[in-house]
N, C-alpha and C positions, 0 to 999 in steps of 0.2 A: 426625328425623335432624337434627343440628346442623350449623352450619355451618364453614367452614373457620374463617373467625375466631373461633367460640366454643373451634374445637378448639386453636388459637394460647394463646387464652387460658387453657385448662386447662393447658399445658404448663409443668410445671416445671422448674427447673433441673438437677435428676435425669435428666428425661425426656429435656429437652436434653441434655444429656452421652450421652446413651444414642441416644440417636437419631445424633448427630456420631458417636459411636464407629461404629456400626452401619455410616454412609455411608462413612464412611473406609477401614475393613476389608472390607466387603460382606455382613458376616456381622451374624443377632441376636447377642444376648445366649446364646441357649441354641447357637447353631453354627449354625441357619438360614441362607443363604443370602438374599439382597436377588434380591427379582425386579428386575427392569428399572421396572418403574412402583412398586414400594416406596422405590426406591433413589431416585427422582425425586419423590416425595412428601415424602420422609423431608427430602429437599434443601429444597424449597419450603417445608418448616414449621419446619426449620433457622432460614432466612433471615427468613424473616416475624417469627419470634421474636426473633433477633436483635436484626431493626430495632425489637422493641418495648423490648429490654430489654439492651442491650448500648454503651458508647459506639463511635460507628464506628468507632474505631482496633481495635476488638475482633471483628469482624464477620468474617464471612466473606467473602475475595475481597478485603477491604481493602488498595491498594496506597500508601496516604501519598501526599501534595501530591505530584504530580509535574508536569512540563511536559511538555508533548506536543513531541517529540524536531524535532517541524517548523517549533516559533516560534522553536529556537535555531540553526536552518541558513539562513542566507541563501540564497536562490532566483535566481538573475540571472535577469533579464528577457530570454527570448529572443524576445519579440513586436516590440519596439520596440527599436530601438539610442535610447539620448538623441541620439545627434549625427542623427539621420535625422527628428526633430524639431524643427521649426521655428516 
């Protein structure tokens, strides 16, 4: 039995596109239905793959440079007033 990574590595770009289709709709290729743990495998070999062969602007879940919405809201310091500082 091979391992997850040998099976990353047989997958082609075919496979991927079939496999993304698959997750996205729930369904195979033939109208099959995604069980719950297909539908989360199919994810996980998705992404694996991706990270091997995708630049990350291209990836799944990829959301671009952002700033985290908290380094741009000033906090007032309700611990210490300055003037109570001596």
């Amino acid at each position: 039995m091979s391992s997850f990574n040998d099976m990353i590595n047989n997958i082609t770009p075919d496979i991927y596109e079939s496999l993304k289709l698959a997750v996205e709709i729930g369904k195979w290729s033939d109208g099959n239905k995604l069980t719950v743990e297909q539908r989360e495998l199919s994810l996980q070999a998705m992404i694996a793959w991706e990270t091997q062969n995708l630049p990350e602007d291209q990836r799944t879940g990829y959301m671009g440079p952002q700033e985290c919405a908290s380094k741009s809201i000033e906090v007032p310091n309700i611990l210490f007033k300055s003037d109570a500082i001596h």
